[in-house]
N, C-alpha and C positions, 0 to 999 in steps of 0.2 A: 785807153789805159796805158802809161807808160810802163817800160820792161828795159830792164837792165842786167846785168853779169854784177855778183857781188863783188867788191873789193873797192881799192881808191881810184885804179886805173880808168876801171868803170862808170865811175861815176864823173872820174875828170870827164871823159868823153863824152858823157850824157850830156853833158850842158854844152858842146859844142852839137852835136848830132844827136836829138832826144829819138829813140826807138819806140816807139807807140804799136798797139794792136785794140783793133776793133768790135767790140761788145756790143752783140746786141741784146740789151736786158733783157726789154719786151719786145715780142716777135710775132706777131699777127695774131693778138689775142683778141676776141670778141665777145662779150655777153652785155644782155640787158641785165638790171637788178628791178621787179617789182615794189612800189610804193611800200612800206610797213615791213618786206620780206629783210631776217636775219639772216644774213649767204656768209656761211665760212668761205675762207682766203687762203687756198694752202697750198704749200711748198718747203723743199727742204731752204736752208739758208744759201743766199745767191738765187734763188730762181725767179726773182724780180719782181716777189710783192710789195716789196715798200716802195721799188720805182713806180709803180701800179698807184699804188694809191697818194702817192703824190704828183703823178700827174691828175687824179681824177679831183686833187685839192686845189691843184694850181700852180702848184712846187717847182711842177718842171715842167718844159712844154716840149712833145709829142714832135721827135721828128720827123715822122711822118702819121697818117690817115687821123681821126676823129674821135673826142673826146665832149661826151654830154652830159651831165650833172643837173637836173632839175630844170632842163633848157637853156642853161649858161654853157658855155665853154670857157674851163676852168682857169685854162690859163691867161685870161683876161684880165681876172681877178676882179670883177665889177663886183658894187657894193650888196647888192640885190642876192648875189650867189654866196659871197662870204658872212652875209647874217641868215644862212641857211644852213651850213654846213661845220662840223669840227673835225679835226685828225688829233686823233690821241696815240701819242706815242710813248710804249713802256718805261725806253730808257730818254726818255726828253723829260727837261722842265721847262713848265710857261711859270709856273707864281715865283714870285719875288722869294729868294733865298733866305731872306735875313726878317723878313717879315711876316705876320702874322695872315695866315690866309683870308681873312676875313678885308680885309687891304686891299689883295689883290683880286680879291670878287668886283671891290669897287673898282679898282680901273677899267676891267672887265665891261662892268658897266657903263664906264664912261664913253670905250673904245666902241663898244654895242649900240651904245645911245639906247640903253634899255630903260623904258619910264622906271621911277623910283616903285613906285607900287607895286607892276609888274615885276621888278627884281625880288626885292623884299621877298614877295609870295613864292617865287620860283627858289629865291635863293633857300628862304626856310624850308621848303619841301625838299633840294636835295639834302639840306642837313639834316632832314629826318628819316629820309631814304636810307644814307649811309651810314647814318650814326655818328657825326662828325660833331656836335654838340661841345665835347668837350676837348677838340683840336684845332679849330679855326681860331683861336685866340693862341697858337702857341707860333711861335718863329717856326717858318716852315724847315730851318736846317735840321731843329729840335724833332721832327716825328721820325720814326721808321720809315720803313720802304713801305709798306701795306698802307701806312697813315697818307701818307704822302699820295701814292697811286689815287686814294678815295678824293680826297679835295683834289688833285689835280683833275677828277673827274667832275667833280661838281664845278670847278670852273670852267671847264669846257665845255657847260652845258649849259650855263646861264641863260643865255638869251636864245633857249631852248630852239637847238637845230634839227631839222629834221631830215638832215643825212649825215652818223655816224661811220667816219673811216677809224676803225680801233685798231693799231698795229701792235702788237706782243701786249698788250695794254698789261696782262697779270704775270708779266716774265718777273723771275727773283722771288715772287711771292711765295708764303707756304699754303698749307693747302686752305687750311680755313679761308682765309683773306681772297683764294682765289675765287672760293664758292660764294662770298660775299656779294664778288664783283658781277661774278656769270650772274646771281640772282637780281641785281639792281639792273645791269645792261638788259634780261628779259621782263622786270618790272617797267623799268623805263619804256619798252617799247610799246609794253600793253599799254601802259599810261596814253603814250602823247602819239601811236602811230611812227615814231618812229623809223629810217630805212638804217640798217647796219651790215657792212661789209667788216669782217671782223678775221686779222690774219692770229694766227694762235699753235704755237709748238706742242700748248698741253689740249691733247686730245680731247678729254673733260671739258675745256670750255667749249669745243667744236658739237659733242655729241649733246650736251646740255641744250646750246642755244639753236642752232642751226639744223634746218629740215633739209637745206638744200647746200652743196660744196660745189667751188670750183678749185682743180686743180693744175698747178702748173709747175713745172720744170725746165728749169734753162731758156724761160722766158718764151716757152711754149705750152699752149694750154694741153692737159691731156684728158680731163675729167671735169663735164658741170651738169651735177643732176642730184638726183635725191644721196642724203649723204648713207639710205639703204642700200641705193642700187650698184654702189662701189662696189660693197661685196662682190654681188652676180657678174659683174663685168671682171674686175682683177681678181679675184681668190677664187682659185680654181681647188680648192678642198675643203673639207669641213671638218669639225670635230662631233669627234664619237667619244661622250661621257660612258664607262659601263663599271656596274658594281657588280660582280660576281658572288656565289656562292662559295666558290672555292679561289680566294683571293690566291695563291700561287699556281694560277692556271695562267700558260704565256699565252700570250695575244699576240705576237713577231709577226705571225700567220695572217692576223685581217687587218693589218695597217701598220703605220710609222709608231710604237709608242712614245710618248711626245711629253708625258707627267701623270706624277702617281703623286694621290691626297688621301688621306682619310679612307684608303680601300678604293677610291676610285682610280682607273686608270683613263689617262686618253689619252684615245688615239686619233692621227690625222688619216685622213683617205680622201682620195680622188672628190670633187663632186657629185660626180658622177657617179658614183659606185657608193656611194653612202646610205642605199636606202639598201641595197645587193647586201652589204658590208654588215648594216643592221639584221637584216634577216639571216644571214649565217651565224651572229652571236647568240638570237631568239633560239634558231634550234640548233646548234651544236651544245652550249654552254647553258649552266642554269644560273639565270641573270636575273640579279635584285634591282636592278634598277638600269636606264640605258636612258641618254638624251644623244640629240643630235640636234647642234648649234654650227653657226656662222661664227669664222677667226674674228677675236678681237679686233675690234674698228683700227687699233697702232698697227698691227700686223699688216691690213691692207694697205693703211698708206704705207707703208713701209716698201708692201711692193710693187704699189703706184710709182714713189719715189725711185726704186731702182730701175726700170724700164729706161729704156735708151730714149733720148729728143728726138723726135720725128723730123726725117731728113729732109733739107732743102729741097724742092724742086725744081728741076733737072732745066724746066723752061725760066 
């Protein structure tokens, strides 16, 4: 990455003597992904899931160790591994701007060498999936962001692959549109078997589609396993829901209070101490109602994400 001092002086110099410093995006990250399995992709921004999945496309090639995709190594780019595979990217366009998507399904298929038949049928199932009926005939400049997103999926999917890399795929969108998209990406997979690696900032798509997360920071893996077991691992408190009898009775005493609704108060405490914590509210106080829940899934990434990169080693 080159690095410069603001101003004109600075930059005169730059082009005789460029000052460069060394990134390493990805950094000894490893997992398999299972045939049919939806695996969220996560990390804050920078921490080198789109380098990720475009090496696992072919995008980039791996300066150093190994990279395997359906038994191709991607960045070869052989034809056998590219009519397998798509990357859908939120803020990318592939269909033609000025034309009618229905246009650029066909080149799609020209580019595919997908028999006319088999398109046809593929192609009318995802315009029945998404509900695209009445947008594929309009210039694609003409739809929204949410219209746009749907056909840009459906033509990513024509000559039906069966490893989806989906990067921010439902970024910009509002919420409708994004629960549209979460519902066809987990139809589509029941459908055709499907494999999808899927990076995504709103939590919703993650908790929706995905049983299992990998997580990564600073191009170091810190987390791959049930998208449950985050919790147990990084949230070291739990929430205590309790409705009292006597709603101005202070609770300061058995935990953090943390928000008041409707007469409910909660409160945060230890893990550890939350069953302790419940049973001192059972008999000190006369309690209408009491739960005890796991932090919001944003809450732990949150504190996945703030955790330091695991340091170099020393050998």
């Amino acid at each position: 990455m080159p690095e410069r001092e603001p101003g004109l002086k600075a930059a005169i110099r730059s082009l005789v003597r460029r000052k460069t410093r060394e990134i390493k995006a990805v950094d000894r990250i490893s997992f398999d992904v299972a045939p049919g399995e939806v695996v969220g992709f996560l990390g804050p921004n920078g921490a080198g899931k789109t380098t990720t999945l475009k090496m696992l496309s072919g995008l980039l090639y791996p300066t150093s160790g190994q990279v395997r995709v359906l038994g191709h190594i991607p960045s070869r780019r052989e034809r056998g591994f590219l009519q397998q595979i798509t990357l859908v990217m939120g803020n990318r366009n592939q269909l033609s701007w000025d034309l009618p998507a229905l246009d650029s399904f066909e080149l799609n298929r020209a580019v595919y060498r997908i028999p006319p038949v088999d398109f046809r049928r593929t192609r009318d199932e995802l315009i029945d999936l998404l509900d695209l009926t009445d947008l594929v005939r309009k210039p694609v400049r003409n739809l929204s962001l949410g219209e746009r997103m749907k056909t840009e999926f459906a033509g990513a999917l024509l000559h039906r692959p069966r490893v989806l890399f989906l990067d921010e795929p439902t970024i910009g969108l509002d919420v409708t549109m994004q629960r549209r998209l979460r519902a066809f990406v987990a139809e589509y997979n029941r459908r055709t078997g499907a494999t999808v690696l899927l990076t995504s900032h709103y939590m919703a798509d993650v908790v929706a589609l995905c049983k299992r997360v990998i997580v990564i920071h600073h191009g170091h893996m810190l987390y791959d396993g049930d998208l449950s077991g985050l919790s147990d691992q990084f949230a070291a408190y739990k929430t205590i829901g309790v409705t009292l009898e006597d709603a101005s009775a202070s609770l300061d005493a058995y935990g953090e209070v943390v928000g008041r609704e409707d007469g409910k108060v909660m409160l945060r405490v230890p893990k550890t101490e939350s069953s302790r914590v419940a049973a001192r509210l059972l008999n000190d106080l006369t309690v209408n109602d009491l739960t005890i829940e796991d932090p919001p899934i944003e809450d732990v990434i949150e504190r996945v994400f703030a955790q330091e990169a695991p340091k170099e080693d020393a050998s």
